[in-house]
Structure formats: structure tokens, C-alpha cells
C-alpha positions as CSV (number, residue, x, y, z in Angstrom):
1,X,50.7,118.9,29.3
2,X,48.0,120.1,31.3
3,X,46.3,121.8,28.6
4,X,46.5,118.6,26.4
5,X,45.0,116.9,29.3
6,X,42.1,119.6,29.6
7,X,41.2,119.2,25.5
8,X,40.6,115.5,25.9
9,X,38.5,115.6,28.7
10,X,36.5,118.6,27.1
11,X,36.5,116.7,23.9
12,X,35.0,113.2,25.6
13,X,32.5,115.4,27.3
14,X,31.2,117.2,24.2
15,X,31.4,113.7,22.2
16,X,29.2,112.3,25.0
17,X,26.7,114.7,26.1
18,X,26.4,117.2,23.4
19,X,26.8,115.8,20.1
20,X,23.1,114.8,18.6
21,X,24.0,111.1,17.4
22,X,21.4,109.9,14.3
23,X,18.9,107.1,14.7
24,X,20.2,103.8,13.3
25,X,17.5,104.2,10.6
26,X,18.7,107.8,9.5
27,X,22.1,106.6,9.4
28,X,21.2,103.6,7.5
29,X,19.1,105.8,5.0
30,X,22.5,108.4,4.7
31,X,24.2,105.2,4.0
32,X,22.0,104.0,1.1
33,X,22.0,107.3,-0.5
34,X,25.4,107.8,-0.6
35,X,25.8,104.2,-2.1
36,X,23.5,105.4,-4.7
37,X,25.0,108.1,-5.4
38,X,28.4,106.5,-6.3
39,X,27.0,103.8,-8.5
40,X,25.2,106.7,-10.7
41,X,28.3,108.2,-10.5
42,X,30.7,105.6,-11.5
43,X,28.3,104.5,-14.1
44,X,28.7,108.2,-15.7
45,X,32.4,108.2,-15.5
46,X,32.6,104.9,-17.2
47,X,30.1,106.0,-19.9
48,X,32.5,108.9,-20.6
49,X,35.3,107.0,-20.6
50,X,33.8,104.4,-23.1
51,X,32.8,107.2,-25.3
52,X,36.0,108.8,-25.4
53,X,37.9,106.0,-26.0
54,X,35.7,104.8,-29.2
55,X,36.0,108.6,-30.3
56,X,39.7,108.5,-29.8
57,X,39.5,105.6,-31.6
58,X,37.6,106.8,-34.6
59,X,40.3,110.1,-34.9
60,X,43.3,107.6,-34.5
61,X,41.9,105.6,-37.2
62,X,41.6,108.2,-39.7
């Protein structure tokens, strides 16, 4: 139990004094690009969705 102990308090201490936090702005700007990110993303996915459905389509059709 006394180890456990030990790890918390060494873990609250590194947290709290030597961890490098962002800014607010950085972290907002991370935040932005990462939304960004996903929308290009999901728009590609649902592109290749859309054009492999109509080409299933087509071959189904035939």
C-alpha cells in the first residue's frame, strides 16, 4: 500500500510542477486543427462511400 501511496504523490508532483501546460491560445489553435482535420476527413470518407455505392450500383445493374 505504501508504494501505491508513493506513486500518487510522485504523480500529483510531476502533474503540478513539471509538466509544461499550453497557453489557452495554443490549445485552442490544436483544438481548431484537429476539428479541421476531421471535417476534411469525413468529407473524403463520405465521397468514397458515395462513389462506391453508385459504382456498385452501375455493376449490380448490369
Amino acid at each position: 500500500m505504501r508504494k501505491f501511496i508513493n506513486y500518487l504523490k510522485e504523480s500529483a508532483q510531476e502533474l503540478t510542477k513539471k509538466v509544461t501546460w499550453p497557453t489557452w491560445e495554443k490549445l485552442q489553435s490544436s483544438a481548431l486543427l484537429v476539428l479541421v482535420a476531421t471535417l476534411i476527413l469525413a468529407v473524403v470518407i463520405f465521397l468514397i462511400d458515395f462513389a462506391f455505392q453508385h459504382l456498385m450500383e452501375f455493376i449490380y445493374a448490369l
